[in-house]
Rosetta silent file (secondary structure, phi, psi, omega in degrees, C-alpha in Angstrom):
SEQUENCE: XXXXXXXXXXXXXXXXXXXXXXXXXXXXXXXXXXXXXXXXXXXXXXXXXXXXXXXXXXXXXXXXXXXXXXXXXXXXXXXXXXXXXXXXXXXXXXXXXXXXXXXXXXXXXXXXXXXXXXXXXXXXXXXXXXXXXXXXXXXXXXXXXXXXXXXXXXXXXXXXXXXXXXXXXXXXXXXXXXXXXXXXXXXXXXXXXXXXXXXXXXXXXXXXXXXXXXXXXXXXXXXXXXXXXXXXXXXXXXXXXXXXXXXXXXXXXXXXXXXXXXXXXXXXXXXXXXXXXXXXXXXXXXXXXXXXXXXXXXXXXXXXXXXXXXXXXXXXXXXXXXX
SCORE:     score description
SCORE:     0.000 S_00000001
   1 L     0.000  124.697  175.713   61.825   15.029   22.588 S_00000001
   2 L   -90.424 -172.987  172.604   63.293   16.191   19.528 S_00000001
   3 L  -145.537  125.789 -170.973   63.113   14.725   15.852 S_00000001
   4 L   -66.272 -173.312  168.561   66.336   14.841   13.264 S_00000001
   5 H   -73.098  -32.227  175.684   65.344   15.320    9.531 S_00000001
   6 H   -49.653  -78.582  164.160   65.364   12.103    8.742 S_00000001
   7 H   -23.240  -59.777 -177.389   62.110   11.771   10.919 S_00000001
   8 H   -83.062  -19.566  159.377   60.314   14.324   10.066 S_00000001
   9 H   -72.729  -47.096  179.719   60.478   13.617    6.256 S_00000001
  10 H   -52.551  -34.913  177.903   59.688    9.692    6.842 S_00000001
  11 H   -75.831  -22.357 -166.384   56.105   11.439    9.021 S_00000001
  12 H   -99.123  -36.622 -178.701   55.319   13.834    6.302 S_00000001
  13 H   -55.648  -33.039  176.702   55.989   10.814    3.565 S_00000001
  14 H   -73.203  -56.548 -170.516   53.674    9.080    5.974 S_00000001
  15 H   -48.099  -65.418 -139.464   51.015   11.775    6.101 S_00000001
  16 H   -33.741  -37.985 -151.613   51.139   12.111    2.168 S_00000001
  17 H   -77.523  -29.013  170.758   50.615    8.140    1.755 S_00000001
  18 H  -105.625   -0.940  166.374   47.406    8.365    3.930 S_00000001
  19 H   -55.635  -60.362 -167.814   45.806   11.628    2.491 S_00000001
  20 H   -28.847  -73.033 -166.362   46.543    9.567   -0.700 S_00000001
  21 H   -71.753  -11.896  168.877   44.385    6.107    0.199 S_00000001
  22 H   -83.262   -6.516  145.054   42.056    8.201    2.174 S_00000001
  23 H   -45.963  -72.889 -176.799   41.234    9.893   -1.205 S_00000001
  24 H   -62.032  -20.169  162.010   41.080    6.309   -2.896 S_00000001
  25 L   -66.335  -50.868 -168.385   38.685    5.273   -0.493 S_00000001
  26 H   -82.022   -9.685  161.312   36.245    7.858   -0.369 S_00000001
  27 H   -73.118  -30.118 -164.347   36.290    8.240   -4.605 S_00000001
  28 H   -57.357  -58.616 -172.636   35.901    3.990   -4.079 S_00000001
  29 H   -57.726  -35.486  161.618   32.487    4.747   -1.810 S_00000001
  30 H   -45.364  -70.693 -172.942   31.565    7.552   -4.007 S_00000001
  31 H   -79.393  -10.421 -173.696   31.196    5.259   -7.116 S_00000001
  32 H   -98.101   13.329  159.142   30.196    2.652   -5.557 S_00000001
  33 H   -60.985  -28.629 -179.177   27.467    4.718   -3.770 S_00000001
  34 H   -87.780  -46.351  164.302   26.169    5.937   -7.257 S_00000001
  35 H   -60.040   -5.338 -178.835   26.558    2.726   -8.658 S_00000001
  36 H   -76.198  -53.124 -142.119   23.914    1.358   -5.705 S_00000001
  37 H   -80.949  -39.146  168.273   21.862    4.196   -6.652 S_00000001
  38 H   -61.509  -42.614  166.917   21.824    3.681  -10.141 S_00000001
  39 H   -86.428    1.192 -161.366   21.060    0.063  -10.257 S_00000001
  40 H  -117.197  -36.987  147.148   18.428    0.210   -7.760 S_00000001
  41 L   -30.587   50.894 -155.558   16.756    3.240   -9.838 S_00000001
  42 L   -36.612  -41.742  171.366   14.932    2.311  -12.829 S_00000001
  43 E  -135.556  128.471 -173.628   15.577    5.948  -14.341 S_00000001
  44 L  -125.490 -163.258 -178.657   17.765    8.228  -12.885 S_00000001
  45 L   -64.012  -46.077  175.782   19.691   11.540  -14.689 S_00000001
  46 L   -50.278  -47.307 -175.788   22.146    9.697  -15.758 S_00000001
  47 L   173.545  153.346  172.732   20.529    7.428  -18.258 S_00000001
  48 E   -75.706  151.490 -164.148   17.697    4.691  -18.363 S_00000001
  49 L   -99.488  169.413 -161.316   18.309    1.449  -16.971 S_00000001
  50 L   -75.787  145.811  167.974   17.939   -1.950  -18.622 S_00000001
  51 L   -18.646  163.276 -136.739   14.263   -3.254  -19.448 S_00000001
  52 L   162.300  130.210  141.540   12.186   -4.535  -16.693 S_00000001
  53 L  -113.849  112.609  162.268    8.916   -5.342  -14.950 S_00000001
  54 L   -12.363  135.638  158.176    7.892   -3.476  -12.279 S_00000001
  55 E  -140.930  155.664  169.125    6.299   -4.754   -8.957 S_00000001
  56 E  -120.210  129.881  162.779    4.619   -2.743   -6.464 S_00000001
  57 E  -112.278  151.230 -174.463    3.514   -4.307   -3.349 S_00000001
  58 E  -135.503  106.488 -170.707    0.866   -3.378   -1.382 S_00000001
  59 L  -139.543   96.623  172.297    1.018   -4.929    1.781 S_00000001
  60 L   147.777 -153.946 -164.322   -0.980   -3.884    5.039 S_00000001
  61 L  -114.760  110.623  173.988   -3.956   -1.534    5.807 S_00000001
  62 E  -106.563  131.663 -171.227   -3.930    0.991    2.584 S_00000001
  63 L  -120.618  157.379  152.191   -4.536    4.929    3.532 S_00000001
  64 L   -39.340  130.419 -176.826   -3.750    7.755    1.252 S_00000001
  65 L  -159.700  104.218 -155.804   -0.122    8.006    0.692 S_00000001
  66 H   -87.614  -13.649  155.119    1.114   10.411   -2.013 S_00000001
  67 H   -67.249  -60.895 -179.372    4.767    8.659   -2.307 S_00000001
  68 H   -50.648  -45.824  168.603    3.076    5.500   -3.400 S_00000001
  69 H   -34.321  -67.505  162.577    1.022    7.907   -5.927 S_00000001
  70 H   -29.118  -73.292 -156.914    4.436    9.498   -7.043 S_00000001
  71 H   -51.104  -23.800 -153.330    6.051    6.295   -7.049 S_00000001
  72 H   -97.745  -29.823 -171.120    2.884    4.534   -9.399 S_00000001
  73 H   -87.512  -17.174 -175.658    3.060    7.719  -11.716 S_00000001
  74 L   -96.418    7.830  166.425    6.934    7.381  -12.498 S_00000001
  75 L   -88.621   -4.563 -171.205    6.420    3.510  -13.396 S_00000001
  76 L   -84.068  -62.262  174.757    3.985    5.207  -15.822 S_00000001
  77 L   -83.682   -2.782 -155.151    6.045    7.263  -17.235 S_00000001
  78 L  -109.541  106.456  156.957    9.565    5.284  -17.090 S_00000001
  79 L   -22.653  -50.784 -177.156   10.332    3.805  -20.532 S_00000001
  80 L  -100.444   17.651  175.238   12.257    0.767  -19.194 S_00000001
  81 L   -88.880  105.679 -171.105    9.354   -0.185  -16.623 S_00000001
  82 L  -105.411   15.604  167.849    7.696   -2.634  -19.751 S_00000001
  83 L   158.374  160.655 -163.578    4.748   -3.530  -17.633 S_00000001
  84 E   -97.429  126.616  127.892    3.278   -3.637  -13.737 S_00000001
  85 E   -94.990  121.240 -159.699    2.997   -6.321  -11.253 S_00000001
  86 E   -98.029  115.265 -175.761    0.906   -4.933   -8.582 S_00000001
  87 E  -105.989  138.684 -168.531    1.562   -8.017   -5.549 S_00000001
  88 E  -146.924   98.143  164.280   -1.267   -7.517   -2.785 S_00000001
  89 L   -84.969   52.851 -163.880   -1.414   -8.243    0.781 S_00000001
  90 L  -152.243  147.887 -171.938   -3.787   -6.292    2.348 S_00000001
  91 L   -82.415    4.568 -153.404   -7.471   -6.502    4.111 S_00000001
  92 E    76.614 -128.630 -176.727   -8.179   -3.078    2.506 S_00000001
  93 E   163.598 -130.515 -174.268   -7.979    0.107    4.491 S_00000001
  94 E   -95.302  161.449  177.750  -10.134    3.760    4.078 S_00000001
  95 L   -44.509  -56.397 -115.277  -12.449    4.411    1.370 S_00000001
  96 L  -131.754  -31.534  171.412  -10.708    7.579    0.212 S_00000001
  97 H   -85.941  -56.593 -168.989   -6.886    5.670   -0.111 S_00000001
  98 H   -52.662  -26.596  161.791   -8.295    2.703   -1.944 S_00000001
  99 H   -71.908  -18.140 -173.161   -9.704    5.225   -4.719 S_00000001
 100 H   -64.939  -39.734 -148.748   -6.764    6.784   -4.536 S_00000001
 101 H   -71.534  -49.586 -174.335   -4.507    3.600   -5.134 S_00000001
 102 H   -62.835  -28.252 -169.528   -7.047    2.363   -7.677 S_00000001
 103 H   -83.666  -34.451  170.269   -7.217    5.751   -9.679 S_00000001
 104 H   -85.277  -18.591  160.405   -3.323    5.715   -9.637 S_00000001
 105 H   -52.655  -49.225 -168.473   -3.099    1.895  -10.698 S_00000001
 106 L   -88.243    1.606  174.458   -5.267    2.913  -13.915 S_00000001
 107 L   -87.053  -14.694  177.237   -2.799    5.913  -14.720 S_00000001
 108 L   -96.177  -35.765 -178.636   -0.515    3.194  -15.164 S_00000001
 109 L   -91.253    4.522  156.760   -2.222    0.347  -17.307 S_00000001
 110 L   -79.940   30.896  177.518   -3.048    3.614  -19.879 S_00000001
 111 L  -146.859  -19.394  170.480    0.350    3.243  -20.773 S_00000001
 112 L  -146.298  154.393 -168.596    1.486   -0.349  -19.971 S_00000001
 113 L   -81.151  139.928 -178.335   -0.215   -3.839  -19.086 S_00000001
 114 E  -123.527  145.879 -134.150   -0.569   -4.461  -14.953 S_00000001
 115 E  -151.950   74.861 -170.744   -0.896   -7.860  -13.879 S_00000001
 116 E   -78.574  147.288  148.336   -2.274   -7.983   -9.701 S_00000001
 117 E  -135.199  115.654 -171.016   -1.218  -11.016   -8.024 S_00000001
 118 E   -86.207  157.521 -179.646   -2.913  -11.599   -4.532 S_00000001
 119 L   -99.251 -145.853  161.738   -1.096  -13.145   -1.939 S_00000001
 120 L   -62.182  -23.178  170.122   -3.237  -14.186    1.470 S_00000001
 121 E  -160.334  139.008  159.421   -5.423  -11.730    1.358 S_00000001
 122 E  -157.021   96.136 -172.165   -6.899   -8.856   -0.751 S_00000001
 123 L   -92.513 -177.993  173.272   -9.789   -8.058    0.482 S_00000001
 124 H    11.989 -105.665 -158.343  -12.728   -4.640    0.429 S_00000001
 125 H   -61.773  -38.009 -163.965  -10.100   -1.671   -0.493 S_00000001
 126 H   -50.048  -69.436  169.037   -7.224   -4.629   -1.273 S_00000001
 127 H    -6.500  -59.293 -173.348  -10.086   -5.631   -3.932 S_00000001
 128 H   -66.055  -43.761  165.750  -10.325   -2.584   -5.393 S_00000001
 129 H   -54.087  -70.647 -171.048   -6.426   -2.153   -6.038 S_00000001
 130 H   -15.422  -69.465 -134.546   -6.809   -5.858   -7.529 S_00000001
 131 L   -87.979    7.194  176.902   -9.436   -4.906  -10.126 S_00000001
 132 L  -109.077    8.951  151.413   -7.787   -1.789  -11.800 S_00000001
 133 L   -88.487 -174.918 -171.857   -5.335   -4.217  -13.516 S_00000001
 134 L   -65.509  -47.665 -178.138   -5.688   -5.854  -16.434 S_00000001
 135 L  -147.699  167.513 -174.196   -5.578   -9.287  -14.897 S_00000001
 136 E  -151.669  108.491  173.714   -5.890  -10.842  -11.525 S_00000001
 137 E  -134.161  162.057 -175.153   -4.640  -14.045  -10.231 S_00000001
 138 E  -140.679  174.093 -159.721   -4.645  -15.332   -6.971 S_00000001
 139 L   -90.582  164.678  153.123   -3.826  -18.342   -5.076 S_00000001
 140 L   -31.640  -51.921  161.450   -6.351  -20.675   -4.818 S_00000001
 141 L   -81.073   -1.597 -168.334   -6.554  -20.283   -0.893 S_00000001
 142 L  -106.975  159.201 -162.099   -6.281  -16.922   -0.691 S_00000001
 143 E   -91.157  129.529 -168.154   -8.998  -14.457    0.434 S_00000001
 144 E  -150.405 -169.873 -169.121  -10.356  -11.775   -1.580 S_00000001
 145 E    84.089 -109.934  177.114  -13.989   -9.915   -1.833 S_00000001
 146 L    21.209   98.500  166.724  -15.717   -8.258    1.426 S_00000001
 147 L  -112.654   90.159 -155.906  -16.993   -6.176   -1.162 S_00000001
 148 L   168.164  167.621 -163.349  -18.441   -3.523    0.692 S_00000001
 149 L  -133.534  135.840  169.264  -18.236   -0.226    2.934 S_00000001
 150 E  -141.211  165.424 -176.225  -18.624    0.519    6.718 S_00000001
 151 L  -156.496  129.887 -139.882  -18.519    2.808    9.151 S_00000001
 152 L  -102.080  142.339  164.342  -18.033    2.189   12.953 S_00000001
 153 L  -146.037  169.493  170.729  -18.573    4.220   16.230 S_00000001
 154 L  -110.302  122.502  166.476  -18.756    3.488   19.844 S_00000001
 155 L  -122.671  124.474  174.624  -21.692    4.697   22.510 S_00000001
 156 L  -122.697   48.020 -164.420  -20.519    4.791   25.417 S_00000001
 157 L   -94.647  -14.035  178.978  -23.031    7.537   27.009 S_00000001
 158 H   -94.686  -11.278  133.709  -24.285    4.547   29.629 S_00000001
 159 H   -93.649   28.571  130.349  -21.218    4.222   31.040 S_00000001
 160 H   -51.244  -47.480  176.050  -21.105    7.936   31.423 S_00000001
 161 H   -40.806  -59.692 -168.677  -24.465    7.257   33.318 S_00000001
 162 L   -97.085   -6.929  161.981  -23.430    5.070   35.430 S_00000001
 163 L   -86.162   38.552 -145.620  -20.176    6.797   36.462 S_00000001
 164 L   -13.568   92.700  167.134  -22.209   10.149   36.521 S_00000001
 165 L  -127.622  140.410 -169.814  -20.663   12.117   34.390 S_00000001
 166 L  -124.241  160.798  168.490  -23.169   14.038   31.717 S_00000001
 167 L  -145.062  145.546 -166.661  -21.991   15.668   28.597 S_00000001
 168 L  -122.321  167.506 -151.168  -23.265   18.857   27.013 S_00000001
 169 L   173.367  135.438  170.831  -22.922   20.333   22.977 S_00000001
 170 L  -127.950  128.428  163.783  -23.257   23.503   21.655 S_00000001
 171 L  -137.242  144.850  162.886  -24.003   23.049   17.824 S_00000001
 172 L   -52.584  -69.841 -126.407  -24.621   24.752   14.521 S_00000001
 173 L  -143.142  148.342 -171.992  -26.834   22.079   13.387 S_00000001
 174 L   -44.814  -33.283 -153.698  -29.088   18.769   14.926 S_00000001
 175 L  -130.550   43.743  169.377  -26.651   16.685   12.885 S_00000001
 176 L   -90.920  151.689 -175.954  -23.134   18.201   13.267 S_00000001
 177 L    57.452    8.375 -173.714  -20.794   15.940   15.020 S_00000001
 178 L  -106.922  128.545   58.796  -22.990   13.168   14.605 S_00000001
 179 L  -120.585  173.320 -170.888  -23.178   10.275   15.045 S_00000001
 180 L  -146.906  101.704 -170.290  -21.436   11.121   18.716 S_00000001
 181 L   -37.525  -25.465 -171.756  -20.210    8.323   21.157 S_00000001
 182 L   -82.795  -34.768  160.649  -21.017   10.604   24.392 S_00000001
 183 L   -85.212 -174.320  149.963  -24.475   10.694   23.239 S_00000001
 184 L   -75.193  154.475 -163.855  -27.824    8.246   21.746 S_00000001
 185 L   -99.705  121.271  160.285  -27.176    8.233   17.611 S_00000001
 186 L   -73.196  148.334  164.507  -30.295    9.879   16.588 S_00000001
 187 H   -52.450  -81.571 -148.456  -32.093    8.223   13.608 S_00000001
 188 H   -47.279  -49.853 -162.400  -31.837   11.391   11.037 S_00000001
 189 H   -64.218  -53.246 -179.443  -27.786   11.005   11.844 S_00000001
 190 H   -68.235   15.924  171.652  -27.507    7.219   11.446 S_00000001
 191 H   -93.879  -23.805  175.967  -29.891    7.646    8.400 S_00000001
 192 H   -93.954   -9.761  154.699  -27.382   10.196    7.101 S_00000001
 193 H   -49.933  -54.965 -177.289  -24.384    7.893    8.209 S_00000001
 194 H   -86.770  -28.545  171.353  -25.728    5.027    6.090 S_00000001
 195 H   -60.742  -27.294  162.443  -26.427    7.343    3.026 S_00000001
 196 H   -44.889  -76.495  168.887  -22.719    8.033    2.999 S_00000001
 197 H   -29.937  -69.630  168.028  -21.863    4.505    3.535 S_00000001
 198 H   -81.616   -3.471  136.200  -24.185    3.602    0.280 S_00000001
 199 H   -26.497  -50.298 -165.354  -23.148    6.184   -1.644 S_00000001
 200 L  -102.324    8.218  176.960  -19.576    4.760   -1.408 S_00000001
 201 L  -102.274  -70.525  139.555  -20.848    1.269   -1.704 S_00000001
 202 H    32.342  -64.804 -161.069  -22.621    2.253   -4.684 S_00000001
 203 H   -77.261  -46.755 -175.144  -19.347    3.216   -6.265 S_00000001
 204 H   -71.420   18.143  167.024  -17.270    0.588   -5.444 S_00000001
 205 H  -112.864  -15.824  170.092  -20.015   -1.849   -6.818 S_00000001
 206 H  -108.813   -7.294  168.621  -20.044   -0.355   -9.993 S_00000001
 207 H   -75.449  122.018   94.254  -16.151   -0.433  -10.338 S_00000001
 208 H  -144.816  -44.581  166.135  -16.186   -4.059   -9.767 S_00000001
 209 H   -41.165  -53.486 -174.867  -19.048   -4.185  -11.991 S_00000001
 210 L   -90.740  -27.906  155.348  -17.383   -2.163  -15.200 S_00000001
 211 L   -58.931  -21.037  164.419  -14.108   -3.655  -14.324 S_00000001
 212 L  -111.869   52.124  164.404  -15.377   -7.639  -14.326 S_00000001
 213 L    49.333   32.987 -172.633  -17.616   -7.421  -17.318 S_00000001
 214 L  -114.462  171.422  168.250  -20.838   -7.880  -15.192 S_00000001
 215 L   -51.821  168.138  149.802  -24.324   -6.642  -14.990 S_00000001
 216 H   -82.815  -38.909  176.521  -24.873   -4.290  -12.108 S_00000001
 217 H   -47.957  -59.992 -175.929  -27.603   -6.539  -10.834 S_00000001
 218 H   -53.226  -93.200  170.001  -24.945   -9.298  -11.133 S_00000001
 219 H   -20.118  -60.683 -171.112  -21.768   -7.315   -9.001 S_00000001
 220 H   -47.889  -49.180 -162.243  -24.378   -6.443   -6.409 S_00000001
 221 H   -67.022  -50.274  154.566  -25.560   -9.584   -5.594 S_00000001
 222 H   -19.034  -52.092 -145.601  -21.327  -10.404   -5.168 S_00000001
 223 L  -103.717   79.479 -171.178  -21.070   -7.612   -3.254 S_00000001
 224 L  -123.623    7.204  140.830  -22.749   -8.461    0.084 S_00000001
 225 L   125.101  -11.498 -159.998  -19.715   -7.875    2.100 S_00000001
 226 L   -81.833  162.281  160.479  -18.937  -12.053    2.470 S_00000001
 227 E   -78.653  152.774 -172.098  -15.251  -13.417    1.548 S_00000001
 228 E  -141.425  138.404 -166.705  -14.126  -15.740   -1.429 S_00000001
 229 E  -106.142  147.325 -172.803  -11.223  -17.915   -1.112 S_00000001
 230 L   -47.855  -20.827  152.582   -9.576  -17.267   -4.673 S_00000001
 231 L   -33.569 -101.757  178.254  -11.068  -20.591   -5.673 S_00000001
 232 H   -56.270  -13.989  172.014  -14.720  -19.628   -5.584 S_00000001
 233 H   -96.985    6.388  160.187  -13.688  -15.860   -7.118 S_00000001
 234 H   -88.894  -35.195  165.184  -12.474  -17.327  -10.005 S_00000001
 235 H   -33.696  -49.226 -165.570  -15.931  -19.443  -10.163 S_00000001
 236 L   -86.666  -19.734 -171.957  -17.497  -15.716   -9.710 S_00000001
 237 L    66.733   41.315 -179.119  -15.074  -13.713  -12.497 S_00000001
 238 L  -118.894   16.020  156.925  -14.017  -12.212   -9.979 S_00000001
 239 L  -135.782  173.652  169.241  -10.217  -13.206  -10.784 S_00000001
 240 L  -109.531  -37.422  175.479   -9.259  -14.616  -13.843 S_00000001
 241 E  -128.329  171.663 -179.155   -6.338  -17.158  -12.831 S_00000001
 242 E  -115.201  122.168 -152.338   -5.129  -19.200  -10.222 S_00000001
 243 L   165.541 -175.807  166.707   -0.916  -18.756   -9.349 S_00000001
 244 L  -133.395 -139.179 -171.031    1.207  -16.811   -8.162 S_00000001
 245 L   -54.361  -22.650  142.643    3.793  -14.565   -9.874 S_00000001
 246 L   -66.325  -40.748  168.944    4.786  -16.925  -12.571 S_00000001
 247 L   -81.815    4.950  175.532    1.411  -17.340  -13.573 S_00000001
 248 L   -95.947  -18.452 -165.398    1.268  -13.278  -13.857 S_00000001
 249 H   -95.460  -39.603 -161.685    4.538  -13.295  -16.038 S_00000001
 250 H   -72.862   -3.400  179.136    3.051  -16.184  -18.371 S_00000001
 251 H   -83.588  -90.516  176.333   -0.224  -13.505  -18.942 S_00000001
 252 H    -7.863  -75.109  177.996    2.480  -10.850  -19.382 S_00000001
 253 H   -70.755  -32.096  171.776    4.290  -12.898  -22.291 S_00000001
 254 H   -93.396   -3.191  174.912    1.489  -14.351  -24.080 S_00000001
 255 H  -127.809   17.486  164.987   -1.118  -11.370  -24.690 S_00000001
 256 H  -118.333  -21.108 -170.763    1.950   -8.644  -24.158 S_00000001
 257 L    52.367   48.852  155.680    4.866  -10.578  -25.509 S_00000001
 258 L   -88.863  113.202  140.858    7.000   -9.018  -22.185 S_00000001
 259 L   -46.181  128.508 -143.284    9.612  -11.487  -22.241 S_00000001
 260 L   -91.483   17.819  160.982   10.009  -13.602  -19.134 S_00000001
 261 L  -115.754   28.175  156.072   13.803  -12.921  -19.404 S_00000001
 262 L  -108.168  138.888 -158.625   13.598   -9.648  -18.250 S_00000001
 263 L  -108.316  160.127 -167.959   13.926   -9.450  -14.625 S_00000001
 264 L   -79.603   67.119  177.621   11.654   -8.478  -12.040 S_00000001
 265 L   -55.406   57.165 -161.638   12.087   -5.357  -10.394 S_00000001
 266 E   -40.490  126.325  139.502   10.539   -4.241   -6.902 S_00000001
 267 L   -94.613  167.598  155.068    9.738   -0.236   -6.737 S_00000001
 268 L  -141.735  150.239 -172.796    9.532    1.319   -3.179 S_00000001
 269 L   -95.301  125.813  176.079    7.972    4.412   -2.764 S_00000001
 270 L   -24.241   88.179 -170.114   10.409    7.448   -1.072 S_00000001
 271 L  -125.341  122.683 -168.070   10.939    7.479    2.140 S_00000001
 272 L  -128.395 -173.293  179.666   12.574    9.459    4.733 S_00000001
 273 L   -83.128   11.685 -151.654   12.771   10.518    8.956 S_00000001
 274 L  -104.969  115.344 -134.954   11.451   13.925    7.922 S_00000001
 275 L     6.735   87.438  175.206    8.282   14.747   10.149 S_00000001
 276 L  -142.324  168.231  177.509    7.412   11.431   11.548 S_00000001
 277 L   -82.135 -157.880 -168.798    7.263   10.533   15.113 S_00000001
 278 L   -88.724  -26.565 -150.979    9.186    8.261   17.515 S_00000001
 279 H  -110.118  -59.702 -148.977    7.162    5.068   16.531 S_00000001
 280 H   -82.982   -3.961 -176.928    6.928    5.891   12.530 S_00000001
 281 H   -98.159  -26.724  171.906   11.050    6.319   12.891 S_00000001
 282 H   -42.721  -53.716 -156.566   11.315    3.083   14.973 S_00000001
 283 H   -79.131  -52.834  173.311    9.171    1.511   12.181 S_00000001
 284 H   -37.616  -81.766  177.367   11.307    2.909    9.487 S_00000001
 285 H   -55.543   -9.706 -178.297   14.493    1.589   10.821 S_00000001
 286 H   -88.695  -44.113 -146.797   13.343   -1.824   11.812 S_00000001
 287 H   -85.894  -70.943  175.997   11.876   -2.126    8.283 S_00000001
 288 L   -16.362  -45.429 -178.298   15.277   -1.191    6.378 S_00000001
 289 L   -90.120   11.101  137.038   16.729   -3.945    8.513 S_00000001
 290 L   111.640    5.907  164.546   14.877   -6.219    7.140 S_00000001
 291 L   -91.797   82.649 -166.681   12.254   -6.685   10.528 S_00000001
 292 H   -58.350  -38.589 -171.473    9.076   -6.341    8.773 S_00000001
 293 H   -88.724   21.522  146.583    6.921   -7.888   11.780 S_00000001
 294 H   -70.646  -94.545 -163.467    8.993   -5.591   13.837 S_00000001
 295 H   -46.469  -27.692 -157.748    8.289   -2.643   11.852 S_00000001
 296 H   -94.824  -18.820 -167.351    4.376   -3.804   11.535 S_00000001
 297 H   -76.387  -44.661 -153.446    3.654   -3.886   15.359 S_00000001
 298 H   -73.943  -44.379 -179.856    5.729   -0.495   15.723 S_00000001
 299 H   -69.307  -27.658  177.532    3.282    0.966   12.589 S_00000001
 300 H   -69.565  -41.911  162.271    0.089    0.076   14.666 S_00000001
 301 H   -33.878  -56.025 -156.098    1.213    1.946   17.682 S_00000001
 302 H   -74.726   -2.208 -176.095    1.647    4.689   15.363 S_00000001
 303 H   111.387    1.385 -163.084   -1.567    4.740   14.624 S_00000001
 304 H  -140.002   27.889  162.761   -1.904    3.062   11.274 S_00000001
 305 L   -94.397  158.748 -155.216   -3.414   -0.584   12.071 S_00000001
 306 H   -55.340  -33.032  169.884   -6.689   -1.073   11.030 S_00000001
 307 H   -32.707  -56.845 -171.034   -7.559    0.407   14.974 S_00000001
 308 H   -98.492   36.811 -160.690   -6.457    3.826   13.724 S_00000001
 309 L   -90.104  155.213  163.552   -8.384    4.589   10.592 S_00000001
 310 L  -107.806  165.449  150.476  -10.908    7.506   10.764 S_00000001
 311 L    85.658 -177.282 -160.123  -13.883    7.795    8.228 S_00000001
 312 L   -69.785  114.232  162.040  -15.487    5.183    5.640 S_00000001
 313 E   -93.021  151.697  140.208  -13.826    2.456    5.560 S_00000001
 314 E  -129.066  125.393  173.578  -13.655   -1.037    3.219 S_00000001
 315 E  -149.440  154.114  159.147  -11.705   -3.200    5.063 S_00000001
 316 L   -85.308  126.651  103.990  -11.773   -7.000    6.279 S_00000001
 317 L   -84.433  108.656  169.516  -11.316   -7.856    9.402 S_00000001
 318 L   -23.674  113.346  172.349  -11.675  -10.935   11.108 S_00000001
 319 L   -85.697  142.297 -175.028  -13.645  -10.834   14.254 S_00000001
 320 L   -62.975  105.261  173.076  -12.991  -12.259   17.637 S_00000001
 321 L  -128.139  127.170 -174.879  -15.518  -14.943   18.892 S_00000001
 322 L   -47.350  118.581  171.120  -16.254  -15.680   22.625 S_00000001
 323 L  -106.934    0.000    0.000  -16.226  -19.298   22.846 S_00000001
């Protein structure tokens, strides 16, 4: 089949016309890919974005996590971030994140006022995040406290016993590897188990102490590991109001003068597929799409429900009782 002239100028006239809009699209996607990026940015290269207050949520079993760190130091430093809401759902989580979380929380209120508002629960580590703002309200019903540190093993050497199976150790030292599930916990190890464990209670009892104006004597006697429905920790000073996120904005405007018509601005912390597993990509991708109890079942698998912490914990957890 041949084609006259006519033809082949109406196809190249054709071509030109969809080079053209396939141009006009992909400059369209372009800005309005920058403009996404830009409004969803608080400060980017281009230029700072309009006034604001931050919120950070903290929602889940909190571990060390150096994007939320990042993320808490560039609300620190970001001009149009005019103050924190830290919103907090979580039962705590390891020892060693919750100092982290707390030590990056107070890098933030030396430069602007932070405002926690608990949710259902913010319990042991959750606690700790609470108390390195400024102010703390919580709902009336909601759970907060388990003030306190622990640290958990299993012995299971007697049903080694009775399946006969024995286990043998070669050690440096009587109390390497200890305490050790395959064996009996010697005393010197659990005695050096619980000095860890009150070391780190220790600490977190005097942060709660120099952060709620109390004696030490006073904080301890708090800190006996029981729960407070927000109700009885405001009794205790161990919130100051009772609300939710509106009562954190009316704190905000009357001892910061942040103006409640500046809007409310979720951070998220960085996140990408780049060396995570099958489960943590699963998790990723559910959570983008907007299945968070998708995404939370998929993160426990991965290892990062309260099941898979190692180490010192302060965390709440309910327990299961045999009826």
């Amino acid at each position: 089949m041949t084609m006259d002239a006519d033809q082949i100028v109406d196809r190249r006239r054709l071509r030109r016309k969809l080079s053209f809009w396939r141009v006009v699209a992909f400059l369209f996607a372009a800005v309005a890919i920058i403009g996404i990026i830009i409004a969803s940015t608080p400060d980017t290269l281009i230029g700072p974005s309009r006034n604001h207050v931050a919120r950070v949520t903290l929602d889940g079993v909190i571990v060390e996590d150096r994007r939320l760190e990042q993320m808490l130091a560039r609300i620190a430093k970001t001009n149009s971030a005019k103050a924190l809401i830290v919103s907090i759902n979580s039962p705590g989580g390891t020892t060693a994140g919750s100092e982290a979380v707390y030590e990056a929380i107070r890098k933030v209120a030396d430069k602007k006022p932070v405002v926690a508002q608990i949710g259902t629960v913010a319990a042991s580590g959750g606690y700790a995040a609470a108390i390195a703002a400024d102010h703390i309200v919580a709902r009336r019903t909601s759970i907060t406290g388990s003030i306190g540190v622990l640290f958990q093993w299993a012995d299971i050497h007697g049903l080694l016993t009775d399946i006969g199976v024995e286990y043998e150790t070669v050690k440096s030292g009587p109390l390497k590897a200890e305490p050790n599930p395959f064996q009996p916990t010697p005393e010197a190890a659990r005695d050096a188990v619980k000095a860890t464990v009150m070391d780190s209670y220790d600490w977190f009892v005097g942060l709660v102490a120099d952060r709620r104006d109390m004696k030490p004597g006073e904080a301890r006697k708090l800190a006996d590991g029981r729960i407070y429905s927000g109700g009885q920790a405001l009794d205790l000073k161990l919130v100051d109001a009772l609300g939710g996120e509106d009562t954190a904005r009316d704190w905000l405007a009357k001892e910061h003068g942040i103006r409640r018509s500046l809007s409310v601005r979720e951070w998220n912390p960085e996140r990408t597929l780049r060396n995570v597993g099958l489960s943590e990509t699963a998790a990723w991708l559910a959570r983008s799409a907007g299945f968070d109890v998708v995404a939370r079942i998929l993160e426990a698998g991965a290892g990062r429900g309260v099941g898979g912490l190692d180490g010192l914990v302060s965390v709440w957890q309910p327990q299961d009782v045999e009826k």
